[in-house]
Backbone as JSON, one array per atom type, in Angstrom:
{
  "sequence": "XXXXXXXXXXXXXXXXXXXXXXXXXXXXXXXXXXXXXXXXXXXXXXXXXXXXXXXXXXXXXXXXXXXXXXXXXXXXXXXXXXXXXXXXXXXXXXXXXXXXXXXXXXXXXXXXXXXXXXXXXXXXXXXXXXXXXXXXXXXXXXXXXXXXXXXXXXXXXXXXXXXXXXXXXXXXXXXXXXXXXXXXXXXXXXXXXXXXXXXXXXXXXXXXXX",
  "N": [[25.88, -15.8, 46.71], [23.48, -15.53, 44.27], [24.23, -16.45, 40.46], [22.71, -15.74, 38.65], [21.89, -14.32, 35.33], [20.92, -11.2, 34.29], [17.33, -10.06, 33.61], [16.18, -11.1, 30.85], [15.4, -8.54, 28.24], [11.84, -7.48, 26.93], [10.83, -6.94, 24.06], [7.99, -5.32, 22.39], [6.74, -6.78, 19.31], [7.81, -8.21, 16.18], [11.49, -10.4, 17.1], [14.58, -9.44, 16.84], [17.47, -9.75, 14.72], [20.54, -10.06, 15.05], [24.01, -8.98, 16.34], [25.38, -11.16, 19.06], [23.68, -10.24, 22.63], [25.59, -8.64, 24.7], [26.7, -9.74, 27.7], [29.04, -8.15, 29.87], [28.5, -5.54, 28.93], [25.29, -5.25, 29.34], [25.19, -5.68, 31.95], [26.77, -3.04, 33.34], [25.39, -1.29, 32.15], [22.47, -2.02, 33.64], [24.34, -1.27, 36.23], [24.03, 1.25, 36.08], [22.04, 2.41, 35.25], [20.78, 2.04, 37.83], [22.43, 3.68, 39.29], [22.25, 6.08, 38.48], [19.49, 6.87, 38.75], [19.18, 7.13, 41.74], [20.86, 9.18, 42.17], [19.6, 10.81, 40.36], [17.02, 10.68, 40.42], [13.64, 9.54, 39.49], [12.23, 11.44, 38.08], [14.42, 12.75, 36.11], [16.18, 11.18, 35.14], [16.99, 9.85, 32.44], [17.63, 7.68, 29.11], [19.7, 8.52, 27.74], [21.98, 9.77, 29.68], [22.31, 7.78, 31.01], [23.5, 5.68, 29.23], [25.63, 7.2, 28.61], [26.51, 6.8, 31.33], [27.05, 4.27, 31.04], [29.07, 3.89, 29.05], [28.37, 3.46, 26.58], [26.73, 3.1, 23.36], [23.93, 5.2, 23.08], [22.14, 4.01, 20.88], [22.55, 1.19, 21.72], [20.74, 1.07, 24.37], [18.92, 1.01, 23.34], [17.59, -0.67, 21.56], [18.04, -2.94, 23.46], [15.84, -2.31, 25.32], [12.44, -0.31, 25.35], [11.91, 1.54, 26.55], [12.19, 4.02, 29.43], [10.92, 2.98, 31.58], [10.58, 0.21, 31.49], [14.05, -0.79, 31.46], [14.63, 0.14, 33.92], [12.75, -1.97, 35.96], [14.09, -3.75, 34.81], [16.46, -3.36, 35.75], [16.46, -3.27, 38.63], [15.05, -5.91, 38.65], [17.41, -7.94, 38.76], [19.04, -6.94, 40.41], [17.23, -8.33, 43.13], [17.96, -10.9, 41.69], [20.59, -11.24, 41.65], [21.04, -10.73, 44.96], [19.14, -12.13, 46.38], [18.52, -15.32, 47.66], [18.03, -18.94, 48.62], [19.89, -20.72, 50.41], [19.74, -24.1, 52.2], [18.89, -24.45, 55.5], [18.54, -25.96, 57.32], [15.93, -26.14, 58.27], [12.6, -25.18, 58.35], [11.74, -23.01, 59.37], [13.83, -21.83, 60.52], [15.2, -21.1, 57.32], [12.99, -19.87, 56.68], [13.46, -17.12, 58.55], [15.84, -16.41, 57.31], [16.04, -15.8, 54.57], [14.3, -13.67, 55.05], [15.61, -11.52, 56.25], [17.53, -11.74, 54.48], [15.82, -10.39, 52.43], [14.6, -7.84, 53.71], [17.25, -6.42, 53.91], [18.36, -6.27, 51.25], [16.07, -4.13, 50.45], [16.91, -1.84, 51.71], [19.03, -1.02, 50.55], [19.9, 1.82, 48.93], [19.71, 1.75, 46.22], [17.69, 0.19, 45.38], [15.09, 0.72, 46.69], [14.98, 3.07, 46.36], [14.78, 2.66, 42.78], [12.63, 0.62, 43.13], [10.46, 2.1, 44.58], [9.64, 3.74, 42.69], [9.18, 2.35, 40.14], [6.9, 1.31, 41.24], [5.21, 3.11, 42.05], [4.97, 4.33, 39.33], [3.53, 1.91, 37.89], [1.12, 2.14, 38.49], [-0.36, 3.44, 36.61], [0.11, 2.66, 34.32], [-0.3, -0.25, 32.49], [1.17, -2.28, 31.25], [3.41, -1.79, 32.43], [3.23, -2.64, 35.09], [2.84, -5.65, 34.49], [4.99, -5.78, 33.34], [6.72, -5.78, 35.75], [5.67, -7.84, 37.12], [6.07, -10.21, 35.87], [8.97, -10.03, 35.72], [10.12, -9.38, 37.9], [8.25, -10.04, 40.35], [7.47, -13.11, 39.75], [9.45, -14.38, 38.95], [10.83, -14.26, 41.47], [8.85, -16.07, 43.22], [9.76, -18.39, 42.84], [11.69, -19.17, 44.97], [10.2, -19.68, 47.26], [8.82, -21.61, 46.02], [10.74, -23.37, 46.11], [11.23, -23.32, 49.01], [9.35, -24.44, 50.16], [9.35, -27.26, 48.72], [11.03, -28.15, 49.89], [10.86, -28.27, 52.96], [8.69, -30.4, 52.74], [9.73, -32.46, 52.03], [11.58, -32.74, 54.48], [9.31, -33.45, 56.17], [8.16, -31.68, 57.3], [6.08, -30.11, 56.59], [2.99, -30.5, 55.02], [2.4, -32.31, 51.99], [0.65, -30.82, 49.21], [-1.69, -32.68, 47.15], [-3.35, -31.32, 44.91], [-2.06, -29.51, 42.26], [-3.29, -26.82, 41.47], [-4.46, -26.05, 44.24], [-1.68, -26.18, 45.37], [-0.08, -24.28, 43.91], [-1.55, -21.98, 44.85], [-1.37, -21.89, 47.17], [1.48, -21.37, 47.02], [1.7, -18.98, 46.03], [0.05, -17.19, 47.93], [1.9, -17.66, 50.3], [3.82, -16.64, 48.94], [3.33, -13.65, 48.74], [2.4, -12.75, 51.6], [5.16, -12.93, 53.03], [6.59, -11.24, 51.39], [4.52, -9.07, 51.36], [4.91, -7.9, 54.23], [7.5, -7.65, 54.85], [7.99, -5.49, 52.82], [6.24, -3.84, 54.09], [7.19, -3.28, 56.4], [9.52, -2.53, 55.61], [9.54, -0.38, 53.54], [6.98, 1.53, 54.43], [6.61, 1.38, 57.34], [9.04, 1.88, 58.19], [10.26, 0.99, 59.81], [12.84, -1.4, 61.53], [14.09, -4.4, 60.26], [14.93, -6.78, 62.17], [17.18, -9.61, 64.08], [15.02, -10.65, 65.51], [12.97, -9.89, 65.2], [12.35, -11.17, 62.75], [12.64, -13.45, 63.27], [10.43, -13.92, 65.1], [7.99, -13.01, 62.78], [8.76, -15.47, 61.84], [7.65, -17.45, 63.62], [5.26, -16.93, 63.82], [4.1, -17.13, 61.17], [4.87, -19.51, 60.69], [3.9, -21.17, 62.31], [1.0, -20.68, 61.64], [1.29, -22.18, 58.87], [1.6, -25.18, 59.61]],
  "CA": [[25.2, -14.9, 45.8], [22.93, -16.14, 43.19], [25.02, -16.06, 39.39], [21.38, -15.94, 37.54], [22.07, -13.17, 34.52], [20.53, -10.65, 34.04], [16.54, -10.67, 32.95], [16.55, -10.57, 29.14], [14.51, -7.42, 28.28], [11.45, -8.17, 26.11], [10.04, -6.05, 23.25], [6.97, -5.64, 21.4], [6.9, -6.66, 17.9], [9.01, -9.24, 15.78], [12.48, -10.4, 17.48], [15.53, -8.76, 16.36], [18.51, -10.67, 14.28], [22.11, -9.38, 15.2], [25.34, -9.36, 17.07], [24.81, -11.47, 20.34], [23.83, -9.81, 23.08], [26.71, -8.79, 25.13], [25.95, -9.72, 29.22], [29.19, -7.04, 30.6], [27.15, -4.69, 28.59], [24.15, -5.7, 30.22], [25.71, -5.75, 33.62], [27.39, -2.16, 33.27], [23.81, -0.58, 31.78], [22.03, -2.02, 34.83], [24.48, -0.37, 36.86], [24.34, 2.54, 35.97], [20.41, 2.92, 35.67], [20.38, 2.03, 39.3], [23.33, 4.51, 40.17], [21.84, 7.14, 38.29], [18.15, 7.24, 39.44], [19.74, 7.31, 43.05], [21.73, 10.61, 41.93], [18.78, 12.02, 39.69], [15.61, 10.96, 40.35], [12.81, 9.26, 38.33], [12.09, 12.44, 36.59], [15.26, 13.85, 35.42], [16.35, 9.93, 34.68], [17.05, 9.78, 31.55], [18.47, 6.85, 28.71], [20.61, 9.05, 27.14], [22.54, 9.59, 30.97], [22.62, 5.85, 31.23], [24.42, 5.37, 28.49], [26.77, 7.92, 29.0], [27.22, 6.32, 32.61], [27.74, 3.31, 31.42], [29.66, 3.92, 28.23], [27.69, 2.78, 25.55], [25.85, 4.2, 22.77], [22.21, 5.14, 23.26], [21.23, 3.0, 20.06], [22.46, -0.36, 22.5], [19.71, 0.7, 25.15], [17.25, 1.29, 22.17], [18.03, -2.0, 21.01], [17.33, -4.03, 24.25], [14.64, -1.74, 26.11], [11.83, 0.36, 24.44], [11.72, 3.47, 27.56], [13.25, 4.34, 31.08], [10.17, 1.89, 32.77], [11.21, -1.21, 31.21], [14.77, -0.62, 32.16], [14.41, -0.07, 35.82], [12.04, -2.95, 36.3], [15.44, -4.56, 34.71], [17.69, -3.03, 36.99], [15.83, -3.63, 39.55], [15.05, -7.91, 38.96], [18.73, -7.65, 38.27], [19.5, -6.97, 42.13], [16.77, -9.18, 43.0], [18.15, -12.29, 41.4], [21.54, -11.53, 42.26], [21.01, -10.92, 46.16], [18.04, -13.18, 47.77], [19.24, -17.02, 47.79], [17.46, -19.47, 49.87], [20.15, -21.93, 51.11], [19.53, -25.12, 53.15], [19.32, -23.75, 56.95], [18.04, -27.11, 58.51], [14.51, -26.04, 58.91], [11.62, -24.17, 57.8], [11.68, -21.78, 60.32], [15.23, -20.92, 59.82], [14.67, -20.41, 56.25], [11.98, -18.05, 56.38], [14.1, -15.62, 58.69], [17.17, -15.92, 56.54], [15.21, -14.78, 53.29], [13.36, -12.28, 55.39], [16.74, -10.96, 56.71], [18.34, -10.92, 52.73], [15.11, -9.09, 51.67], [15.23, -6.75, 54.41], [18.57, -6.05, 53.96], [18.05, -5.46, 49.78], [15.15, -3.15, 50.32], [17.41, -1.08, 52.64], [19.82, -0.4, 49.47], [19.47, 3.14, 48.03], [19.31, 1.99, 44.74], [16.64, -0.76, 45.3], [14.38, 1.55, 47.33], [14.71, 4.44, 44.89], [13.76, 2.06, 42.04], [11.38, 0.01, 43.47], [9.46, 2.75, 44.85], [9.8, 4.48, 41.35], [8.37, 1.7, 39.17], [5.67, 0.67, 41.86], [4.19, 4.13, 41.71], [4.47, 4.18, 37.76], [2.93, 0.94, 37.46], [-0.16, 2.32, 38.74], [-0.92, 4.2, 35.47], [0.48, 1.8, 33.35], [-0.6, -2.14, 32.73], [1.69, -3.06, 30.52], [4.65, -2.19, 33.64], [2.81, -3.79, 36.24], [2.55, -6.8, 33.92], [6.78, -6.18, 33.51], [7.48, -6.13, 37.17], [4.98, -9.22, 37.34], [6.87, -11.11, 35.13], [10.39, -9.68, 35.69], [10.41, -10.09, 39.47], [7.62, -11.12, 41.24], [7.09, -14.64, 39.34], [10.88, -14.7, 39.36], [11.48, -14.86, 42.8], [8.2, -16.98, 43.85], [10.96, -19.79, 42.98], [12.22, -19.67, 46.18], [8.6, -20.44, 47.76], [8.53, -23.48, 45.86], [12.23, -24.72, 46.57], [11.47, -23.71, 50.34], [8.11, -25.75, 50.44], [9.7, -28.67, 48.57], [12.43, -28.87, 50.9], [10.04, -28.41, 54.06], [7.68, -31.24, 52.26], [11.2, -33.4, 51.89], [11.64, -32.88, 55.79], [8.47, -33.16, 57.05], [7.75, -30.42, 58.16], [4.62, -29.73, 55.39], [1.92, -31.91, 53.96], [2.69, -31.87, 50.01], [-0.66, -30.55, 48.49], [-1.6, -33.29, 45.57], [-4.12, -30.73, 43.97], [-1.5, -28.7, 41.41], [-3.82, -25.78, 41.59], [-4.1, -25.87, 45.28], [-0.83, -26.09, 45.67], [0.13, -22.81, 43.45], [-2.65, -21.05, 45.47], [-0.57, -21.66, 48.56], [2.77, -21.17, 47.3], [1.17, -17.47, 45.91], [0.05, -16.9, 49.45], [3.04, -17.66, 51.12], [5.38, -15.27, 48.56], [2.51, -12.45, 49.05], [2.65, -13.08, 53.27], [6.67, -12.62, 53.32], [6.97, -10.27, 50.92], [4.0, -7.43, 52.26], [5.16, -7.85, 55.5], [8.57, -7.37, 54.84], [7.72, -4.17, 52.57], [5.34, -2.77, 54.94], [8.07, -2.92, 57.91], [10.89, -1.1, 55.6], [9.39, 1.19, 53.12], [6.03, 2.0, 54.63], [6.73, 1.71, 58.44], [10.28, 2.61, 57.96], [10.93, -0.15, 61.17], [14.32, -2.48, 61.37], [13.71, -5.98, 60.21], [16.38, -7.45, 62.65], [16.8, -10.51, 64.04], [14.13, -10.58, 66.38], [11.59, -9.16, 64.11], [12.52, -12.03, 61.22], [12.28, -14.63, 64.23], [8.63, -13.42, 65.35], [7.65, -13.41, 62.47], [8.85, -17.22, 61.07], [7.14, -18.3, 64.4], [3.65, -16.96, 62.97], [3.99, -17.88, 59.88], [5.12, -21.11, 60.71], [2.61, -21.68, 63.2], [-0.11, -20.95, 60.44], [1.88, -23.38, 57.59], [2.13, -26.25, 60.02]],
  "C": [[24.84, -15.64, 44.53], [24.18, -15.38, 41.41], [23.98, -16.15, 38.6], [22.23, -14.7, 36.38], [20.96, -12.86, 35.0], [19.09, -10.76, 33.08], [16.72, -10.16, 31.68], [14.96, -9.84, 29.03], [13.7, -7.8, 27.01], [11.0, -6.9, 25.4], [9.07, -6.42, 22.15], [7.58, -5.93, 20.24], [7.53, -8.27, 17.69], [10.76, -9.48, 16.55], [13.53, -9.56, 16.41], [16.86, -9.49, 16.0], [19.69, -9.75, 14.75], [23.19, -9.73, 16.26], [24.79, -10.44, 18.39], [24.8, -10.38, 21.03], [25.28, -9.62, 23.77], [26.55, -8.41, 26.95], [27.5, -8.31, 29.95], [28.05, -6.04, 30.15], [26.09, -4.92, 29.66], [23.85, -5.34, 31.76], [26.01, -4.1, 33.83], [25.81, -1.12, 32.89], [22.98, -0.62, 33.09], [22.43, -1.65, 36.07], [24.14, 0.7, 37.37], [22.88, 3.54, 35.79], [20.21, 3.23, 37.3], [21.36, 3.39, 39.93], [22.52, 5.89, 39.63], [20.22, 7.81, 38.49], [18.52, 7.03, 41.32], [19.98, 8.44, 42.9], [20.54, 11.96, 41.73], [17.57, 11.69, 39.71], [14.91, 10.07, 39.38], [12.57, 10.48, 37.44], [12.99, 12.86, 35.79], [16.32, 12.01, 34.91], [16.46, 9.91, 33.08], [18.26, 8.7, 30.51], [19.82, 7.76, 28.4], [22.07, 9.09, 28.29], [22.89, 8.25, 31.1], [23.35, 5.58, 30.51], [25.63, 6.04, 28.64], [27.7, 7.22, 29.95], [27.7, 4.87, 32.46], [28.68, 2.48, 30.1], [29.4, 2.98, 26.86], [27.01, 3.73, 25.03], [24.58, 4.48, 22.7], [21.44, 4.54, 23.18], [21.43, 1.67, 21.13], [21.55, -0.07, 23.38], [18.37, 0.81, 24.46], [16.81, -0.03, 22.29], [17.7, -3.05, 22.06], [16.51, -3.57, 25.33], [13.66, -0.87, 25.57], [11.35, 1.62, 25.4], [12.39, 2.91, 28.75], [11.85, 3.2, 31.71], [10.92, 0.84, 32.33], [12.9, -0.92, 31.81], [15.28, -0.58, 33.02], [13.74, -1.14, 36.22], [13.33, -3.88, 36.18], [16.63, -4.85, 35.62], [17.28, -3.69, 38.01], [15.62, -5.39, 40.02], [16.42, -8.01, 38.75], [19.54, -8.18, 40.33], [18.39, -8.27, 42.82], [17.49, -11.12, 43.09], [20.02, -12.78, 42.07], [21.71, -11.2, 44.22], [19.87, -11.48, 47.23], [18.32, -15.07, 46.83], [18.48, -17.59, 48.89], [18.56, -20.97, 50.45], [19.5, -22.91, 52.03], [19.56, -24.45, 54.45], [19.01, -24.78, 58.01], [16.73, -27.04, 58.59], [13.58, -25.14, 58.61], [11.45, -22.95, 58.26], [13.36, -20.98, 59.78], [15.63, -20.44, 58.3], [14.27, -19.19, 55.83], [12.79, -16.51, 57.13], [15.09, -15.54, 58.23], [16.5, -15.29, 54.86], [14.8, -13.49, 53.6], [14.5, -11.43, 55.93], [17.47, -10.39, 55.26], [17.37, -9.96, 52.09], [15.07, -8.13, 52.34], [16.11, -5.74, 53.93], [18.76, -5.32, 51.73], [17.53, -4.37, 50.07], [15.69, -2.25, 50.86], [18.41, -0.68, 51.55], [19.39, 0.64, 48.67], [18.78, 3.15, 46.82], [18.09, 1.05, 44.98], [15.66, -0.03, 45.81], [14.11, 2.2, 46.5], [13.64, 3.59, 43.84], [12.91, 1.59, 42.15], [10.53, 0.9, 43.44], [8.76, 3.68, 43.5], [8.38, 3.74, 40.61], [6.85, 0.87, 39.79], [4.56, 1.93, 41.41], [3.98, 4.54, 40.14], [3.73, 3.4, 37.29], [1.31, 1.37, 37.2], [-0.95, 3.37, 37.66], [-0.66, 3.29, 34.44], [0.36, 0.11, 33.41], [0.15, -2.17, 32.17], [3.32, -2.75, 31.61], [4.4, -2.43, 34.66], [2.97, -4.88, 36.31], [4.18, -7.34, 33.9], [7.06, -6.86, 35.04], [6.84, -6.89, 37.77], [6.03, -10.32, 37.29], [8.51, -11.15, 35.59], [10.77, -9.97, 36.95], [10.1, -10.8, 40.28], [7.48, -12.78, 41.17], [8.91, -14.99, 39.41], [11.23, -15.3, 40.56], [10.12, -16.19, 43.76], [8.85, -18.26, 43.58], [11.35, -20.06, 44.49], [11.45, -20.07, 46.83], [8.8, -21.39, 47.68], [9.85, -23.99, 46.55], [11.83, -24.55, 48.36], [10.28, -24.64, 50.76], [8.44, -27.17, 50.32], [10.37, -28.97, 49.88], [11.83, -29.22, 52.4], [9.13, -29.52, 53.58], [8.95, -32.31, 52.53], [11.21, -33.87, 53.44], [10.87, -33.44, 56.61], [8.03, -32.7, 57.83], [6.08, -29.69, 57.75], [4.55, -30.51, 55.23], [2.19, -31.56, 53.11], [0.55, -31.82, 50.04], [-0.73, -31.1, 47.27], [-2.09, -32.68, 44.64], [-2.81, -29.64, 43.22], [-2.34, -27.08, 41.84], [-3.7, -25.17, 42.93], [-2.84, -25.56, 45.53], [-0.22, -24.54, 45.47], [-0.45, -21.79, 44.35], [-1.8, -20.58, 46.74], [0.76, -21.0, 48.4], [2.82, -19.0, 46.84], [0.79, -16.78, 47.46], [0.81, -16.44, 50.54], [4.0, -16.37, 50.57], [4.56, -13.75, 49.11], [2.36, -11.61, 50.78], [4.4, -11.99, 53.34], [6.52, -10.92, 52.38], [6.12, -8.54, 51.23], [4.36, -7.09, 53.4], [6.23, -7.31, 55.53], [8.61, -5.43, 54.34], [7.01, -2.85, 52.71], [6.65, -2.02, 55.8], [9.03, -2.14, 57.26], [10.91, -0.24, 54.98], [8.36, 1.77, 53.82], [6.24, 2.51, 55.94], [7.65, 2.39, 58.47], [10.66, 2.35, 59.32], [12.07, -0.46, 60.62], [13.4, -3.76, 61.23], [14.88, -6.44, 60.9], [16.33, -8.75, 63.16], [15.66, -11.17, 65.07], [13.24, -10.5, 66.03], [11.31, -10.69, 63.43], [12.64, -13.16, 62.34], [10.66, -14.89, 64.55], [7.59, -13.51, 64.67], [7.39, -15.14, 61.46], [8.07, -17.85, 61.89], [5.65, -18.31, 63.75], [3.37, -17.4, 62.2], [4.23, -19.54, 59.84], [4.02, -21.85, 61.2], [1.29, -21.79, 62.35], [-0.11, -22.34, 59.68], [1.42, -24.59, 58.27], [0.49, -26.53, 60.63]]
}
């Protein structure tokens, strides 16, 4: 399990001088968002509840979030960073269905589902939390892209792409590939990604890459 923290929550305006943050805090808040939009819903969601749940005073979620979207986008890259890891597996192929097996297996968590589906359909009124859960997750996790390309480039398994630009283009491609596929088959279809599935498709995908 990845030990990344927690993303640090950004707010308009001038930064803010004071105490350090404090990461249990942090940890215990993002709990308790996620436990409590499981319980109650995006609508009836509320900071004030969060704090309660996670024993803190209101002003501390003032203080490092500016509404209930930002927050959840938090919660949310939160789980994220701490449960998809791309270890070594020997091989490009085996790779891709062990990622596609840990994201699976996230998206299948109450609270990740709930939220996700929450702040996807909010986004769509709002740019400036599209632009969050750009920043906060998606560009987050296209890390693992690159480390699994390098490492398949290392092997020889991939041509390295010398064009920089090119390269990005592909490694955008590739996270966009895994990741609709994956979130077609478990919120949309509401299929099993098992291991058969997350085999089937590493062969395609591979077969494309290569």
């Amino acid at each position: 399990m990845s030990s990344a923290p927690p993303p640090t929550p950004r707010r308009s305006g001038g930064g803010r001088t004071g105490r350090p943050r404090d990461p249990e805090a942090d940890r215990a808040i993002l709990h308790a968002t996620r436990t409590a939009l499981v319980e109650l819903g995006w609508g009836k969601l509320t900071l004030g509840d969060v704090a309660a749940r996670a024993g803190v005073a209101k002003t501390t979620l003032y203080r490092r979030w500016a509404g209930k979207n930002e927050l959840v986008v938090d919660a949310v890259a939160a789980l994220f960073d701490e449960h998809l890891e791309l270890p070594d597996r020997g091989s490009l192929r085996a790779d891709i269905e062990g990622v596609v097996l840990q994201f699976a297996a996230l998206l299948e968590r109450p609270e990740t589902k709930t939220a996700l589906m929450a702040v996807v359909a909010e986004s769509t009124r709002d740019d400036a939390l599209r632009e969050r859960i750009r920043t906060a997750i998606v560009d987050r996790q296209k890390s693992l892209v690159r480390v699994g390309r390098e490492r398949a480039q290392k092997r020889g398994e991939l041509v390295r792409e010398e064009d920089p630009a090119a390269a990005a283009r592909t490694a955008d491609l590739i996270f966009d590939v895994i990741a609709g596929a994956v979130v077609h088959r478990t919120l949309v279809s509401a299929e099993p990604v098992d291991t058969e599935w997350a085999q089937g498709f590493a062969t395609l995908l591979v077969g494309g890459l290569t």
